[in-house]
The first five atom37 places (N, CA, C, CB, O) and aatype in JSON, in Angstrom:
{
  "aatype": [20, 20, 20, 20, 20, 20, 20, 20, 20, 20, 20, 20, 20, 20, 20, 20, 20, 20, 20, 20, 20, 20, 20, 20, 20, 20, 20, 20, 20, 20, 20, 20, 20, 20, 20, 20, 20, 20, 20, 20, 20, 20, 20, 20, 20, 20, 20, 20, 20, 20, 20, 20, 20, 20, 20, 20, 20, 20, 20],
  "atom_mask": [
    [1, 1, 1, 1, 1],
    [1, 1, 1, 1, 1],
    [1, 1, 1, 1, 1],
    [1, 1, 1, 1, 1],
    [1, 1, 1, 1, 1],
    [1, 1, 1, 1, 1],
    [1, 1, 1, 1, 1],
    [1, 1, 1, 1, 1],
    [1, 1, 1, 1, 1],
    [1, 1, 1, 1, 1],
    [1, 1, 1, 1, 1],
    [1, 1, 1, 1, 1],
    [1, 1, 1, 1, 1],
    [1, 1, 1, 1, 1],
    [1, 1, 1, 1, 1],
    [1, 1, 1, 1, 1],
    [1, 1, 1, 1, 1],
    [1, 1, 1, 1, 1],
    [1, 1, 1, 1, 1],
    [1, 1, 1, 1, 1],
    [1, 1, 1, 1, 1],
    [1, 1, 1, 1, 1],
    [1, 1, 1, 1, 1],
    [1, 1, 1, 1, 1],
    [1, 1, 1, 1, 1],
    [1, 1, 1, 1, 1],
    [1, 1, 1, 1, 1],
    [1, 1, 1, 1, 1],
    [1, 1, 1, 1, 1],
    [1, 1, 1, 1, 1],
    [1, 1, 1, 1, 1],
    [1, 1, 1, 1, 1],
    [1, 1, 1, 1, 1],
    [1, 1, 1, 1, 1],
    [1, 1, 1, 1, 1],
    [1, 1, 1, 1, 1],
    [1, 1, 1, 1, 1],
    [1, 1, 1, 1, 1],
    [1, 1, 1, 1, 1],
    [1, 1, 1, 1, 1],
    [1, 1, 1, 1, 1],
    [1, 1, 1, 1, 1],
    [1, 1, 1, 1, 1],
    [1, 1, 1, 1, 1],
    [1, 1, 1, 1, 1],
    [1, 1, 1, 1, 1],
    [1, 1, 1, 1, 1],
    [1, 1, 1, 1, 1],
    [1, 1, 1, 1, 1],
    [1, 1, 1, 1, 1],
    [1, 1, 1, 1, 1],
    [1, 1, 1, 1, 1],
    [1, 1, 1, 1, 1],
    [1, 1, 1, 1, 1],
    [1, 1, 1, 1, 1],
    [1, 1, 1, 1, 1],
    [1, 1, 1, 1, 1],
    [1, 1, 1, 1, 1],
    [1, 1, 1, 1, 1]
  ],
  "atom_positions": [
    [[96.91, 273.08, 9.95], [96.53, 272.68, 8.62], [95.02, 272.46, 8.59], [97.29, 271.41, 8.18], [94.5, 271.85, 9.52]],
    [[94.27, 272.93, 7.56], [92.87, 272.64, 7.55], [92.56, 271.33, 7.39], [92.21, 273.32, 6.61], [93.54, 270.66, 7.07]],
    [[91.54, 270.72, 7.51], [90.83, 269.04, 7.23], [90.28, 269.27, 6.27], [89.75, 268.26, 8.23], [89.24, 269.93, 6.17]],
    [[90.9, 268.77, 5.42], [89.95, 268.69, 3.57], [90.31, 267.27, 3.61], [90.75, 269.78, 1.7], [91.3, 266.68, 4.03]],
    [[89.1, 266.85, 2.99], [88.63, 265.31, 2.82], [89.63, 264.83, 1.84], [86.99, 265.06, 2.21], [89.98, 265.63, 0.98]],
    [[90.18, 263.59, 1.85], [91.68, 262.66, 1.19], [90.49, 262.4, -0.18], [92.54, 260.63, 2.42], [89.63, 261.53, -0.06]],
    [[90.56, 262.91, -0.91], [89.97, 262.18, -2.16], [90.91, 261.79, -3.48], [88.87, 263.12, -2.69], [90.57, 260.91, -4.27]],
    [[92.3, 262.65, -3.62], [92.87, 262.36, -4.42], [94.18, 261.26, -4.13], [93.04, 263.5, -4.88], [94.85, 261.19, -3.1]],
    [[94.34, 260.31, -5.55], [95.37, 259.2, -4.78], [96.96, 259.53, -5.73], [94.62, 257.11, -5.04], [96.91, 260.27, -6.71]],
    [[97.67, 259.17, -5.49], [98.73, 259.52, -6.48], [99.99, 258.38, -6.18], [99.24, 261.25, -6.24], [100.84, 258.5, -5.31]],
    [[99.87, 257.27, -7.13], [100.3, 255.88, -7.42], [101.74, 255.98, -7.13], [99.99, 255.36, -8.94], [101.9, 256.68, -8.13]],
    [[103.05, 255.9, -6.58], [104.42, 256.08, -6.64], [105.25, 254.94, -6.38], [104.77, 257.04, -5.83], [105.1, 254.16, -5.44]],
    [[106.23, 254.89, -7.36], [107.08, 253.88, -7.34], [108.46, 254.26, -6.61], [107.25, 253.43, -8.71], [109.15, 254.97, -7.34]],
    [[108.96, 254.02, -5.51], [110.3, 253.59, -5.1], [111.38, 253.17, -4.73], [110.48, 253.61, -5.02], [111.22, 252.16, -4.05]],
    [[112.52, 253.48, -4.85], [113.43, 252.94, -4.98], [113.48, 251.66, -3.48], [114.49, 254.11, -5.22], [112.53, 252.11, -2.84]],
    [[113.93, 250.63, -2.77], [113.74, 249.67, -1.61], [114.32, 250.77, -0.8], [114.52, 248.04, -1.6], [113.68, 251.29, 0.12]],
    [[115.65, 251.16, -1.16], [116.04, 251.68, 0.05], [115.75, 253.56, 0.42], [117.64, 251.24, 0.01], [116.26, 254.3, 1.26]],
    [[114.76, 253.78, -0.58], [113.7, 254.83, -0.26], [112.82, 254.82, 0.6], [113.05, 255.07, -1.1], [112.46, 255.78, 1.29]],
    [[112.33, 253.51, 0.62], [111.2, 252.73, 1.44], [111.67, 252.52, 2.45], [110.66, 251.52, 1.01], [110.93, 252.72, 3.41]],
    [[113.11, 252.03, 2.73], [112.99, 251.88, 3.78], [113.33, 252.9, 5.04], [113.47, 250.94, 3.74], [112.92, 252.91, 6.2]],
    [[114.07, 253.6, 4.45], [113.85, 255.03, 5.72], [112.49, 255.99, 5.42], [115.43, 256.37, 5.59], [112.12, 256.98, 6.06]],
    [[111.92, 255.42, 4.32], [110.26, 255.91, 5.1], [109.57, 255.28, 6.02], [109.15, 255.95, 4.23], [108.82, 255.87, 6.8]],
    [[109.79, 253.84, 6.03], [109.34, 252.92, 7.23], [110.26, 253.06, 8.74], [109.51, 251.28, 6.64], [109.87, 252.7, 9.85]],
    [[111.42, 253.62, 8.44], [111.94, 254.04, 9.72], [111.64, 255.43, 10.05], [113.36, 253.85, 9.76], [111.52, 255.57, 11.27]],
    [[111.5, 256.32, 9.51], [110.87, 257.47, 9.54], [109.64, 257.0, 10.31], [110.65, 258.13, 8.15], [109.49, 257.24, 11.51]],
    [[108.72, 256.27, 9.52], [106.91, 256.04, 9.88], [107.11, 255.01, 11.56], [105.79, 254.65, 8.06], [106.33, 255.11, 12.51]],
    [[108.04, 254.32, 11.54], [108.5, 253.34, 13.07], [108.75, 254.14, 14.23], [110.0, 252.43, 12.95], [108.04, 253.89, 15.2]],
    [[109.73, 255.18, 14.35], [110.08, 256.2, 14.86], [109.71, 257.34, 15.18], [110.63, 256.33, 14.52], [110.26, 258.07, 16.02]],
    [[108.81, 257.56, 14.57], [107.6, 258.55, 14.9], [106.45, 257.8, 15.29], [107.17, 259.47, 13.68], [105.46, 258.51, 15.48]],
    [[106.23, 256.27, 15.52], [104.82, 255.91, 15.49], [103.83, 256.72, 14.85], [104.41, 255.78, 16.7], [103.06, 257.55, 15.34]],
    [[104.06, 256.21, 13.27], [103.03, 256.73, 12.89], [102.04, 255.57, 12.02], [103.49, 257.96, 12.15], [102.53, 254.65, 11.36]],
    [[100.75, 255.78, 12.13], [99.85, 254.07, 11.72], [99.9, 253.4, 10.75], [98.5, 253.98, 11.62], [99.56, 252.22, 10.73]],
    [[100.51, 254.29, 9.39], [100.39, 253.86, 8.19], [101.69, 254.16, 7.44], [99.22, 254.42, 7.62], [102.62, 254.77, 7.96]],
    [[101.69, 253.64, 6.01], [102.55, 254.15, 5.09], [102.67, 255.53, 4.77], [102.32, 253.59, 4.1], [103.61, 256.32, 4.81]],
    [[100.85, 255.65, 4.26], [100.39, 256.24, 3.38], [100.73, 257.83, 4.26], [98.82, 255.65, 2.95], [101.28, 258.73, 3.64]],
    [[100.43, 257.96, 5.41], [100.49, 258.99, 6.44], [101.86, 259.36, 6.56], [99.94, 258.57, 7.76], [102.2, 260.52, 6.32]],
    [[102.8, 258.35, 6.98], [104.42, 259.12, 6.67], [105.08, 259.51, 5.58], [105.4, 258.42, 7.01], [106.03, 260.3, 5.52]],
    [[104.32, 258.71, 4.4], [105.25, 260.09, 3.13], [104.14, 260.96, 3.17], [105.7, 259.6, 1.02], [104.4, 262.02, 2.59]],
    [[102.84, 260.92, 3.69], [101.84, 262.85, 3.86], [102.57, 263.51, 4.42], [100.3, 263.18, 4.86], [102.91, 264.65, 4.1]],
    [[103.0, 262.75, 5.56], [104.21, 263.99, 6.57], [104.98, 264.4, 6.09], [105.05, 263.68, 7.69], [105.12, 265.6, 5.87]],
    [[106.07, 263.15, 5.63], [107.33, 263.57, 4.62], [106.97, 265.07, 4.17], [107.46, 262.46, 3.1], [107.22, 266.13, 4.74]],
    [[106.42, 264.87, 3.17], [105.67, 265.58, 1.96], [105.29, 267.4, 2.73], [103.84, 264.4, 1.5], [105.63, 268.55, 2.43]],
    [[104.55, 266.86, 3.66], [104.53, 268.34, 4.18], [105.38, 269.15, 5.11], [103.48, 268.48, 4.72], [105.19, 270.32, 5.42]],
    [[106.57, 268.22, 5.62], [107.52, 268.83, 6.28], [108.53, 269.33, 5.06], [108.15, 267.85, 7.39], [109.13, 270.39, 5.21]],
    [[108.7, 268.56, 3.87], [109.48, 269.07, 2.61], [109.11, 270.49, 1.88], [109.3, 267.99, 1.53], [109.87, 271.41, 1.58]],
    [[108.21, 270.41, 1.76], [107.08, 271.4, 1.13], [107.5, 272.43, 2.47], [105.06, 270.68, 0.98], [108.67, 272.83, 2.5]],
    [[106.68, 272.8, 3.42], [106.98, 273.76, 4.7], [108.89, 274.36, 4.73], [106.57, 272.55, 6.38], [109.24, 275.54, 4.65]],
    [[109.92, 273.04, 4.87], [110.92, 273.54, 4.76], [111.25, 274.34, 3.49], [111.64, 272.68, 5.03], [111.94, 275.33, 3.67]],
    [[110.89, 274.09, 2.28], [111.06, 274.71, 1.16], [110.74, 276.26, 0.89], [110.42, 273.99, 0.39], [111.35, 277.2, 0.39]],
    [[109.52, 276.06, 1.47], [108.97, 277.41, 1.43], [109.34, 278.53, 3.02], [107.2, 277.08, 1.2], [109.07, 279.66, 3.42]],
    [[109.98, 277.53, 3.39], [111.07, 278.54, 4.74], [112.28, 279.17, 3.79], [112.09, 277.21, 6.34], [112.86, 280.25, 3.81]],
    [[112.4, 277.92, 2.9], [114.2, 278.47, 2.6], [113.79, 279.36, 1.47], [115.63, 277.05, 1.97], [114.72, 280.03, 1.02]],
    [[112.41, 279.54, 0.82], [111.89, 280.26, -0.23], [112.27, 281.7, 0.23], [110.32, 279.97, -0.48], [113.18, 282.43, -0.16]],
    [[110.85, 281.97, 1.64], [111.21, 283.21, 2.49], [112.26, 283.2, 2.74], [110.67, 283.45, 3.6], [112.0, 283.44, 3.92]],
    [[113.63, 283.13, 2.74], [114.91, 283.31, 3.59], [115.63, 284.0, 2.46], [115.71, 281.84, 4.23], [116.31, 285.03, 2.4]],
    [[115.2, 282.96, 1.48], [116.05, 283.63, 0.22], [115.56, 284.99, -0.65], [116.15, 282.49, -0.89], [116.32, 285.57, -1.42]],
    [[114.09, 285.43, -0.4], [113.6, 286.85, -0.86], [113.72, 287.3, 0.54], [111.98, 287.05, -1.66], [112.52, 287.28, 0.84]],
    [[114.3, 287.68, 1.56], [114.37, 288.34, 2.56], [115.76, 288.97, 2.37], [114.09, 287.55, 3.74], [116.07, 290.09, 2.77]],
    [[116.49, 288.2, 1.78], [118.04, 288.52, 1.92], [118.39, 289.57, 0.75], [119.05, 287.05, 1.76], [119.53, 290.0, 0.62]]
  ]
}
């Protein structure tokens, strides 16, 4: 992934028990922050999506 500078923020509200398997997600991976395990989230969702994108125009 390239390093482009974090400048944009994007405010989100959720649900407790959303939160909390993002904090077990972010515990379990040791990862330092909140903010960094839904980035991951976010880009392992995004990446799988666009796997199952290619899978589905391949077929």
């Amino acid at each position: 992934m390239l390093s482009e500078m974090k400048s944009e923020r994007i405010p989100i509200t959720m649900e407790p028990s959303l939160l909390e398997r993002v904090e077990d997600y972010r515990f379990l991976n040791r990862i330092q922050s909140r903010t960094a395990a839904v980035r991951s989230l976010i880009e392992k969702g995004l990446a799988e999506s666009e796997k199952e994108k290619g899978e589905a125009t391949a077929s």
